[in-house]
C-alpha beads as a LAMMPS data file, in Angstrom:
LAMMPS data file: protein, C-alpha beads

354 atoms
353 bonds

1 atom types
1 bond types

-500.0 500.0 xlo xhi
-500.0 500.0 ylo yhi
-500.0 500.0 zlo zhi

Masses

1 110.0

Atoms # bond

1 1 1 0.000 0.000 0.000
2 1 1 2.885 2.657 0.966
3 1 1 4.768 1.500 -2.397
4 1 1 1.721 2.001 -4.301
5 1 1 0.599 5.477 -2.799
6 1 1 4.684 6.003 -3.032
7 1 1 4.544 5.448 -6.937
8 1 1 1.170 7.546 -7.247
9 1 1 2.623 10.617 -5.246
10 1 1 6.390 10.566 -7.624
11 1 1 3.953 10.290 -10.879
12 1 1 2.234 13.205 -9.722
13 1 1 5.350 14.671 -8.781
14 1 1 6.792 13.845 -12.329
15 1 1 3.648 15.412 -14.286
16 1 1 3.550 18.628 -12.063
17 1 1 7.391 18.826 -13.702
18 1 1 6.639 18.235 -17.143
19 1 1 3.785 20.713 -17.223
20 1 1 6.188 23.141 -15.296
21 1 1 8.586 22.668 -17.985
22 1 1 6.077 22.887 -21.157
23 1 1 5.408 26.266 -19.945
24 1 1 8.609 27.835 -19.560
25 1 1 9.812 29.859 -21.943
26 1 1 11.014 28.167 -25.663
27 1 1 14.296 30.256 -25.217
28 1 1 14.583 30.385 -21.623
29 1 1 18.401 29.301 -21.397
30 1 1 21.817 31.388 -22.205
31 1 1 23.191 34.842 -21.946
32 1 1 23.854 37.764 -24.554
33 1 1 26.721 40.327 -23.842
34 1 1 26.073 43.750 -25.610
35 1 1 27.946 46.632 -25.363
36 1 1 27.564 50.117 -25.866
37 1 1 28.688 53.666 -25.076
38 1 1 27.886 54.023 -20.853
39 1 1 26.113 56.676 -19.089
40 1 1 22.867 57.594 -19.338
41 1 1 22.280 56.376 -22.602
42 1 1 23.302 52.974 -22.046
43 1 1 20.618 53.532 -19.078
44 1 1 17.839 54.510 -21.561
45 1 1 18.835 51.753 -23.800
46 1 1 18.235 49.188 -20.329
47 1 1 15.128 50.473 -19.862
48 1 1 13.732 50.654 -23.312
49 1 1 15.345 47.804 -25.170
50 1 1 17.646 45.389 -23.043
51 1 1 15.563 44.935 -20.270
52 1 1 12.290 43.685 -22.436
53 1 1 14.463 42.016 -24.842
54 1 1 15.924 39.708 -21.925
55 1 1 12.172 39.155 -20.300
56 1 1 10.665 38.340 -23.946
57 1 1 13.628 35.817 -25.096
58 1 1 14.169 34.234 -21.812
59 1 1 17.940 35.056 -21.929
60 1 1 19.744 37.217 -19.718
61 1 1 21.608 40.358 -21.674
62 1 1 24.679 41.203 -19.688
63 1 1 26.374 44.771 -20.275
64 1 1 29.897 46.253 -20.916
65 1 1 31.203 49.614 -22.272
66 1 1 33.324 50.565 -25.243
67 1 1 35.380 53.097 -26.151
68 1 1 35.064 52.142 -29.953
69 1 1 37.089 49.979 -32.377
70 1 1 39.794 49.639 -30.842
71 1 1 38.028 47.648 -28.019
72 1 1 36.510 45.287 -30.754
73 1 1 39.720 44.366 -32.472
74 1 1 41.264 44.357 -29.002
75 1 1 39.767 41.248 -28.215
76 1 1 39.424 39.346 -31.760
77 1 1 42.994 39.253 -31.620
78 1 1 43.722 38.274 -28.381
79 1 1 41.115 35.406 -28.822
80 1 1 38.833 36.123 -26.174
81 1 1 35.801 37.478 -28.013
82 1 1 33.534 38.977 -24.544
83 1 1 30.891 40.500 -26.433
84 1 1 28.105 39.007 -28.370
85 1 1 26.700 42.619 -29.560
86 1 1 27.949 45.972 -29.787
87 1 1 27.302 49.152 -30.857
88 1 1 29.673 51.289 -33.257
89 1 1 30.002 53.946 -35.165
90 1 1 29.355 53.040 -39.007
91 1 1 33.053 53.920 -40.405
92 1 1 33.932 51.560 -37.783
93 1 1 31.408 49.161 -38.833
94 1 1 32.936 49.138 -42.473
95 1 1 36.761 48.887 -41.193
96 1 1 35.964 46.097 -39.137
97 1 1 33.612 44.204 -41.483
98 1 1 36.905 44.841 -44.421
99 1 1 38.980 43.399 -42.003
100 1 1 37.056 40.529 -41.309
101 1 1 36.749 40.902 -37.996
102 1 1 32.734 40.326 -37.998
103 1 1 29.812 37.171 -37.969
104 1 1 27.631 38.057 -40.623
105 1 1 24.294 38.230 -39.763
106 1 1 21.306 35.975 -39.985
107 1 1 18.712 38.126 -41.877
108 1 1 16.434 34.979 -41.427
109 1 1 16.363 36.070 -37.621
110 1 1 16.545 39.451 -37.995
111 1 1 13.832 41.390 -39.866
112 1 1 14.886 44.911 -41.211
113 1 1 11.378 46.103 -42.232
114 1 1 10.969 49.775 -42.079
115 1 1 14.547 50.139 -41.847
116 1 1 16.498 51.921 -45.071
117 1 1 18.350 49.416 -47.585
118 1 1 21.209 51.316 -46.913
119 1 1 21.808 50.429 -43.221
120 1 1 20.949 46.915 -43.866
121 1 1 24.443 45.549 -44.246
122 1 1 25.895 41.645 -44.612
123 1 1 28.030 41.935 -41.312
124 1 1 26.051 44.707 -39.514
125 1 1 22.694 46.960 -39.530
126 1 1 21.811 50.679 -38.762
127 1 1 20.757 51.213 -35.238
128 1 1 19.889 54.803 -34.331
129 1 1 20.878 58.360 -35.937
130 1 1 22.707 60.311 -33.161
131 1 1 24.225 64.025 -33.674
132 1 1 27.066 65.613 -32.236
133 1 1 26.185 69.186 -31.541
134 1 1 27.890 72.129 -30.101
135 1 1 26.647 72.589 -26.079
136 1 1 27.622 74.962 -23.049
137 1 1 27.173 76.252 -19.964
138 1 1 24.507 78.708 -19.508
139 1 1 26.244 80.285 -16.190
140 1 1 29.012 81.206 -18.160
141 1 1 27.301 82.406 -21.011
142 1 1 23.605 83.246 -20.645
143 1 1 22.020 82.659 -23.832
144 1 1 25.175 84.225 -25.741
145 1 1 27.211 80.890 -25.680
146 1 1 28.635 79.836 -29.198
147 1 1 26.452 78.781 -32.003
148 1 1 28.712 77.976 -34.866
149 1 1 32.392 76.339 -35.573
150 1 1 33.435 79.814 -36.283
151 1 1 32.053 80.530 -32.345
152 1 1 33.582 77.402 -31.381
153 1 1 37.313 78.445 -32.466
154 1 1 37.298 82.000 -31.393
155 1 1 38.796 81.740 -27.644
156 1 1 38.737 85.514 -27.667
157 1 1 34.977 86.281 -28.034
158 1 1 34.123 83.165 -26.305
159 1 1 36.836 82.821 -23.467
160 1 1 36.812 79.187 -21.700
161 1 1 37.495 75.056 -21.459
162 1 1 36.719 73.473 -24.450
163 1 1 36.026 69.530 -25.046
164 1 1 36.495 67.613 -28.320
165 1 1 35.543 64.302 -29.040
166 1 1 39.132 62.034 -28.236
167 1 1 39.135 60.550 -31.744
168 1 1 39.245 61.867 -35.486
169 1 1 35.814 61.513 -36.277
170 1 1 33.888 64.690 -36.785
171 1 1 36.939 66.565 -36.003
172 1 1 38.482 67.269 -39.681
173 1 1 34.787 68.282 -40.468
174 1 1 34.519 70.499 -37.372
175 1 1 37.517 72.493 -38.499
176 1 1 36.515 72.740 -42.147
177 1 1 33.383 74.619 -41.154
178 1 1 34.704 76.876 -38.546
179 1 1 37.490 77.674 -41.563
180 1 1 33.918 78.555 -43.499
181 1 1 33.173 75.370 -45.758
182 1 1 29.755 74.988 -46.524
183 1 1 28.147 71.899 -44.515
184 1 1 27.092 70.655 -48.300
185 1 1 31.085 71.148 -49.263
186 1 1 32.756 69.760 -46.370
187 1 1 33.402 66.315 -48.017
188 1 1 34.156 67.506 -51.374
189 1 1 37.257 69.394 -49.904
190 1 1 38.268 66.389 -47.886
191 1 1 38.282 64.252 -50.975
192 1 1 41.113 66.792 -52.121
193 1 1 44.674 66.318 -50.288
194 1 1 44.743 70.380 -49.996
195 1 1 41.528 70.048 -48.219
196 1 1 42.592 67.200 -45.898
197 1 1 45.405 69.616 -45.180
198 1 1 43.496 72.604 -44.613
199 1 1 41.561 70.881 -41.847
200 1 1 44.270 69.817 -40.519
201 1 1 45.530 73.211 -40.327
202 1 1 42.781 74.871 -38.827
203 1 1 42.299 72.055 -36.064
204 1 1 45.748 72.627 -34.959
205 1 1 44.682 76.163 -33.773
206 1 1 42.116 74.827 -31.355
207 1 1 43.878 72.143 -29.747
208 1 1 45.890 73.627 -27.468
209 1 1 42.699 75.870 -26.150
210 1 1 40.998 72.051 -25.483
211 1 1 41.347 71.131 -21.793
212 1 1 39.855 67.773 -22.123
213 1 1 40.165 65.043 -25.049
214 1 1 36.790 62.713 -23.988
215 1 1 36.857 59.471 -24.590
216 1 1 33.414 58.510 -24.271
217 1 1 29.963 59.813 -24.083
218 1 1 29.475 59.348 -20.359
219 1 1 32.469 61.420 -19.893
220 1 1 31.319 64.152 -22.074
221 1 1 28.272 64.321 -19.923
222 1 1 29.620 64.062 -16.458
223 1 1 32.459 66.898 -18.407
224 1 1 29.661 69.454 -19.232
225 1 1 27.198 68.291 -15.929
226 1 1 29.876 69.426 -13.100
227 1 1 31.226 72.217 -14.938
228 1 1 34.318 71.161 -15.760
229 1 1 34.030 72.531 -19.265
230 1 1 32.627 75.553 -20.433
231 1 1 31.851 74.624 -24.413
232 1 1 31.611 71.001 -25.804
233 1 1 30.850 69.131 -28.620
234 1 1 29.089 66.114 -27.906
235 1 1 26.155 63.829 -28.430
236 1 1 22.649 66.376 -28.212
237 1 1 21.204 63.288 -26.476
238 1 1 23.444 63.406 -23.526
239 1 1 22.795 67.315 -23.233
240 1 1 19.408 67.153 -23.016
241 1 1 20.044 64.484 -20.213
242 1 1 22.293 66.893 -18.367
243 1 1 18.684 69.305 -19.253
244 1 1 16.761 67.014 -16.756
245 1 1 19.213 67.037 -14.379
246 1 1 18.212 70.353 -13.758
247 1 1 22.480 72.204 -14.932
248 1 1 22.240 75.310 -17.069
249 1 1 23.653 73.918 -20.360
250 1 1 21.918 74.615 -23.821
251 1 1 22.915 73.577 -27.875
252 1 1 22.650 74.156 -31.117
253 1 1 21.654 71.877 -33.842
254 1 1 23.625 74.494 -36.430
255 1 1 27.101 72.674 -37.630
256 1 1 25.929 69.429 -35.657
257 1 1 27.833 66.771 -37.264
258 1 1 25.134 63.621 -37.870
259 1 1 26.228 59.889 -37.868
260 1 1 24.237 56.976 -37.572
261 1 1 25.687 53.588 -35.441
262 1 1 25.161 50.060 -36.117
263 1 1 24.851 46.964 -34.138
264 1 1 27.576 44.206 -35.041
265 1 1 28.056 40.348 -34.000
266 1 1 31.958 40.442 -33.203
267 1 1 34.084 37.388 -34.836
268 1 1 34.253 34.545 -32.282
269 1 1 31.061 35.711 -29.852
270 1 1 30.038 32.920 -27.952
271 1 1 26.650 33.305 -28.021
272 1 1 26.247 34.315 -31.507
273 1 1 22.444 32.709 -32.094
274 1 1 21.151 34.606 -29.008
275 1 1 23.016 37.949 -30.471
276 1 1 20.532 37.862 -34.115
277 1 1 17.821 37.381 -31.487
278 1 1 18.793 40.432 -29.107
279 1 1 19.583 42.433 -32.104
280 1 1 16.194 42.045 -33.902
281 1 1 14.297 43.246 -31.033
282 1 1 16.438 45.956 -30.416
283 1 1 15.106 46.397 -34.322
284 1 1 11.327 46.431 -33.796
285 1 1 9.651 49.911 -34.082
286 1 1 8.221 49.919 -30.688
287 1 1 11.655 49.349 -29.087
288 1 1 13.039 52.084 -31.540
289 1 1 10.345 54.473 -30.205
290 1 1 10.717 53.669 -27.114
291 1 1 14.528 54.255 -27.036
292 1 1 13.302 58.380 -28.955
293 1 1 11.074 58.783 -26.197
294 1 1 13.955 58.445 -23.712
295 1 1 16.722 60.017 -25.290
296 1 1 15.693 62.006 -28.731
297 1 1 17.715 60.153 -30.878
298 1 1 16.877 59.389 -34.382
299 1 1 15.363 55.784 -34.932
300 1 1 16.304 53.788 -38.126
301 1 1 12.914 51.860 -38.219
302 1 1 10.978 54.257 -39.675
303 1 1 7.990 53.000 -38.660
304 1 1 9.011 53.777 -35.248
305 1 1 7.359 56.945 -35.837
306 1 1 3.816 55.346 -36.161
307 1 1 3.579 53.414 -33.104
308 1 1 2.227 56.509 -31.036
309 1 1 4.873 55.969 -28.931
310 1 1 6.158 59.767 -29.492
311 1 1 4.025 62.566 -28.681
312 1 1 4.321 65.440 -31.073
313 1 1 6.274 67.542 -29.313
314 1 1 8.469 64.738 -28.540
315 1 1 9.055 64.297 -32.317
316 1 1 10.363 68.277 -31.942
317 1 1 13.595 66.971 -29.908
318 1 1 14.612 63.998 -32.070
319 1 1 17.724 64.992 -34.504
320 1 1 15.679 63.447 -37.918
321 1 1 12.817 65.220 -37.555
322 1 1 11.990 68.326 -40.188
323 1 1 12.770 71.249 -38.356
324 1 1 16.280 70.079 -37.027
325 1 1 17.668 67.393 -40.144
326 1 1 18.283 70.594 -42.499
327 1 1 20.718 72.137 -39.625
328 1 1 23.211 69.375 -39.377
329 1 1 26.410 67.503 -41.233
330 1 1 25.384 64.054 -42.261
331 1 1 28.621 62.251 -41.882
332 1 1 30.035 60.108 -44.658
333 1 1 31.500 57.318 -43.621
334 1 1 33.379 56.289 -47.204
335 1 1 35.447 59.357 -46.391
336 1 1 37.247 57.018 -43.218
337 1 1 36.859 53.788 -44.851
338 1 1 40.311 52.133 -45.895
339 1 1 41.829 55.276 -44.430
340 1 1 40.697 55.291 -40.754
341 1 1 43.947 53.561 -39.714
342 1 1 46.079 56.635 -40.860
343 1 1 43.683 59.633 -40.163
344 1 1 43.450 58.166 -36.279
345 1 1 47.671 58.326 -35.822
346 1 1 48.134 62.135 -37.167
347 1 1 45.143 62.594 -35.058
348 1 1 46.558 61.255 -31.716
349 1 1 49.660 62.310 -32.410
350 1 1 48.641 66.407 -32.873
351 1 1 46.587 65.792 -29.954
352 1 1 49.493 64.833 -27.718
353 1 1 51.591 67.581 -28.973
354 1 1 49.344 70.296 -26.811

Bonds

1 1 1 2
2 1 2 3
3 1 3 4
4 1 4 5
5 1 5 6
6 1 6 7
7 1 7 8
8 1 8 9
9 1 9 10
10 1 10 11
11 1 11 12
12 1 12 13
13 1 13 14
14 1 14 15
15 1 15 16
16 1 16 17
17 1 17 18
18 1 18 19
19 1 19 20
20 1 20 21
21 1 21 22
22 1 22 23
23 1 23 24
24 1 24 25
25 1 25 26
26 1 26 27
27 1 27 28
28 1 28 29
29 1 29 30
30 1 30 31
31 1 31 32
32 1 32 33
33 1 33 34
34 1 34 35
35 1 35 36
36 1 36 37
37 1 37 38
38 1 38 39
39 1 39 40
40 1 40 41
41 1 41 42
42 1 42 43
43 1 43 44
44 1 44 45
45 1 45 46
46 1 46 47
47 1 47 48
48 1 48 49
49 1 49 50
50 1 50 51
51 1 51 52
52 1 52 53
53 1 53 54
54 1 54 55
55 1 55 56
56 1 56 57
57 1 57 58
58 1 58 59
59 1 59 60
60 1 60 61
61 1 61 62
62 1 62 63
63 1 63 64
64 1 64 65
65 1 65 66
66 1 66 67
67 1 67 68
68 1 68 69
69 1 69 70
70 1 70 71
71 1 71 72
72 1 72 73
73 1 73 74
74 1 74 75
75 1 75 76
76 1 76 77
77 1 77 78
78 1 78 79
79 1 79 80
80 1 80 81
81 1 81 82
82 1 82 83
83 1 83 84
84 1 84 85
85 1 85 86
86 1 86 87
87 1 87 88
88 1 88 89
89 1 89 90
90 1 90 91
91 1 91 92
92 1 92 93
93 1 93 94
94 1 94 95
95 1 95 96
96 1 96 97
97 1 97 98
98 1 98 99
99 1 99 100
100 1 100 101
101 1 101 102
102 1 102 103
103 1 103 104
104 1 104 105
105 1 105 106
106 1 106 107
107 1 107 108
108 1 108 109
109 1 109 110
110 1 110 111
111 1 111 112
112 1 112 113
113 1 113 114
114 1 114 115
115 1 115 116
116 1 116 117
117 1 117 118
118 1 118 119
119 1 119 120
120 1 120 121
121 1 121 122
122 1 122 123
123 1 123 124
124 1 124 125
125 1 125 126
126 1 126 127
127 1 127 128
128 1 128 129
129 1 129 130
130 1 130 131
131 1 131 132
132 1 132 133
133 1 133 134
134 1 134 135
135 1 135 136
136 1 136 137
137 1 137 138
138 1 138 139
139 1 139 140
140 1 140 141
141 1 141 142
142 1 142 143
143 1 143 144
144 1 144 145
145 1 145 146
146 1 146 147
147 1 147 148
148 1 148 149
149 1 149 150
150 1 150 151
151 1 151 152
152 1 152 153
153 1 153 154
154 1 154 155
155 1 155 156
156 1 156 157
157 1 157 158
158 1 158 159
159 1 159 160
160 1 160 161
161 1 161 162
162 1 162 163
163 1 163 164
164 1 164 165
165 1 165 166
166 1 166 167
167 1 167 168
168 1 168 169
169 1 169 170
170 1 170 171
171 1 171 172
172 1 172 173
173 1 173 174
174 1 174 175
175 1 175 176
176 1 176 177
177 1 177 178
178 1 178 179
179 1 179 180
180 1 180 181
181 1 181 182
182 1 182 183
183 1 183 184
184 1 184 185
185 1 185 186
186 1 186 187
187 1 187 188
188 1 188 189
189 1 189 190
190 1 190 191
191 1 191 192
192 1 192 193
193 1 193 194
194 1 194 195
195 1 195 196
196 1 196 197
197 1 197 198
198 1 198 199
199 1 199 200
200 1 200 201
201 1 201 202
202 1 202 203
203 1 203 204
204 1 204 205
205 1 205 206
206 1 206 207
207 1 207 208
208 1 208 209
209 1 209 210
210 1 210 211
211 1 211 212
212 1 212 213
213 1 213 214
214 1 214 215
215 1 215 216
216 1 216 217
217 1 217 218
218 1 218 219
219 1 219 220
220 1 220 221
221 1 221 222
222 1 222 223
223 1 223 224
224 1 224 225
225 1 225 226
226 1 226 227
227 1 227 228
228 1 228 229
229 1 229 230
230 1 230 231
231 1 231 232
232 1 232 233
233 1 233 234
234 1 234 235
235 1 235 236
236 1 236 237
237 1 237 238
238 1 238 239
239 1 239 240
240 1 240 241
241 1 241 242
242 1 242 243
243 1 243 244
244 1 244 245
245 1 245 246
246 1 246 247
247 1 247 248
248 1 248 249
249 1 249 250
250 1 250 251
251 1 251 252
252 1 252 253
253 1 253 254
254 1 254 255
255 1 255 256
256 1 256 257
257 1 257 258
258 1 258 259
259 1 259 260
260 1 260 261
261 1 261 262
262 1 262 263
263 1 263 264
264 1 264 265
265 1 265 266
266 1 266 267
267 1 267 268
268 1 268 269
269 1 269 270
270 1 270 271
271 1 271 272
272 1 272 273
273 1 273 274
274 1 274 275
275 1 275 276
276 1 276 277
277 1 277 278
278 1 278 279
279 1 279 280
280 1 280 281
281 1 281 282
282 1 282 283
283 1 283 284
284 1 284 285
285 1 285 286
286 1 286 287
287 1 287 288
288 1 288 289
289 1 289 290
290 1 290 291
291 1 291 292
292 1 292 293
293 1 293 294
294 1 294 295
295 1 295 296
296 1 296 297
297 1 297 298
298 1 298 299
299 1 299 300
300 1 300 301
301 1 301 302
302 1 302 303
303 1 303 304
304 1 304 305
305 1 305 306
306 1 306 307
307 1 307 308
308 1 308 309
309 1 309 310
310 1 310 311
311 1 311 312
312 1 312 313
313 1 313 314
314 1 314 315
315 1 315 316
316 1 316 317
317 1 317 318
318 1 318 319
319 1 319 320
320 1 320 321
321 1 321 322
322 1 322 323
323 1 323 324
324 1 324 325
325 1 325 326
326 1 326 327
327 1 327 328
328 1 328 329
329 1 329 330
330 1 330 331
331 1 331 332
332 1 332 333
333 1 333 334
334 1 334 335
335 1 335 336
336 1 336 337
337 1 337 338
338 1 338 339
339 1 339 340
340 1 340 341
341 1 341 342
342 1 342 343
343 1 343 344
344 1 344 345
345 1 345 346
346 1 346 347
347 1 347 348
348 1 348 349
349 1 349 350
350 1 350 351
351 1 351 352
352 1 352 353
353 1 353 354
């Protein structure tokens, strides 16, 4: 009788488990490792993307930082490939796919509808349109602060600590349009050797007036947020979270230099069927909107702008929308392909001459 009841109680036991088991998630095993630039952003991208992503796959997302491509190749050729995802600047994208340092993706996972042919790559896909605008402290400058390159180099009218981004994107096209290039002209004069050499000129005058060479966009923030700098250029996103922290720091979409990053699988990620699954939610419109409604970046899904997600005035502070697109520098990235290598050393090394 005790055997029998004994046998009736583990059969229970043993259905209770299977049903348990039938309705856990499909997925609901593994980890994804994504990476991206740190600070509040990386925060808003938690919230709106990573954190929703993890709950609907079943999967936990684990985060790092990155400081750009030199992190990526970093650990390709040391053999110990950490991340699974990251987020980079397209020129970066490019170099890296050229060097085959990339998985290609699985387009059979990953759906790019809404999302421009363009930015729908073999080895990597558009992920948000971010701009790098001019910014500054309002007690130092009331509403006078700089508004153009031209502002930007003239220490004499505009006295204080100035910040540049720490590598030679956007820099060579800064300088071109504080010499007076046309946004519309800037890459036709860098095509030219002259013009490479012009900006090169010209950004020699600033850098010894720049106090701090950031590295990363948390540091730009944390830069303009305690004061440390007077005038910045840095992502318009990470101003406008400095805005809500309640600092006196405003911008100017005028001269903003426009780039859009990408989400790649790194050669050698470990978990590289669980990355095509992170990075097509990341992907969906919702998510996309989401992310806008956080931080006003631009979304690449297109459609992220019918989900009624963002509230019209919303749609005012995002970079792609009408009223601000026409202001800004949309950076072309075939300008650093094949040459990134060489651009970055004379860049590091004027830097380090200040």
């Amino acid at each position: 009788m005790f055997l029998r009841r004994l046998n009736r109680v583990g059969r229970r036991a043993l259905l209770i488990l299977g049903a348990l088991v039938a309705c856990a998630p499909a997925h609901a095993q593994g980890t994804a490792t994504f990476s991206s630039w740190g600070g509040a952003f990386q925060d808003a991208l938690r919230k709106s993307m990573l954190e929703p992503s993890s709950k609907k796959l079943g999967i936990t997302v684990r985060e790092d930082t990155t400081n750009g491509i030199q992190d990526v190749r970093a650990q390709i050729t040391a053999g110990r490939v950490a991340w699974d995802v990251t987020e980079q600047e397209l020129p970066a994208c490019e170099t890296l796919k050229r060097d085959g340092m990339l998985e290609p993706l699985d387009y059979g996972v990953i759906k790019t509808d809404g999302i421009p042919k363009e930015l729908v790559n073999s080895h990597y896909v558009g992920f948000i349109n971010f701009t790098k605008v001019i910014a500054y402290r309002k007690d130092k400058f009331g509403d006078n602060g700089p508004k153009t390159w031209a502002d930007f180099w003239d220490v004499k009218k505009f006295p204080g600590k100035r910040s540049m981004h720490g590598r030679v994107n956007y820099n060579l096209e800064a300088a071109l349009m504080a010499d007076g290039v046309a946004p519309a002209n800037v890459y036709r004069v860098l095509a030219t050797r002259d013009g490479q050499e012009r900006a090169w000129k010209k950004l020699a005058e600033i850098v010894p007036h720049v106090t701090v060479w950031y590295r990363g966009g948390s540091q730009s923030a944390q830069l303009l947020r305690d004061g440390e700098v007077d005038i910045i250029h840095m992502g318009h996103n990470r101003v406008e979270s400095v805005k809500a922290s309640g600092k006196p720091v405003a911008y100017t979409f005028d001269g903003g230099t426009m780039d859009i990053d990408c989400l790649l699988v790194p050669k050698g990620a470990p978990n590289k069927a669980n990355a095509m699954r992170l990075i097509n939610e990341m992907l969906e419109a919702r998510a996309q909107a989401t992310l806008a409604k956080a931080m006003p970046l631009g979304p690449v899904n297109v459609k992220a702008f019918d989900t009624g997600v963002l509230t019209p005035q919303e749609m005012l502070n995002v970079n792609t929308h009408a009223s601000n697109y026409p202001k800004q520098l949309l950076v072309d990235p075939n300008f650093y392909i094949g040459q990134l290598d060489r651009l970055t050393e004379r860049f590091d090394t004027l830097i380090q001459k200040r």
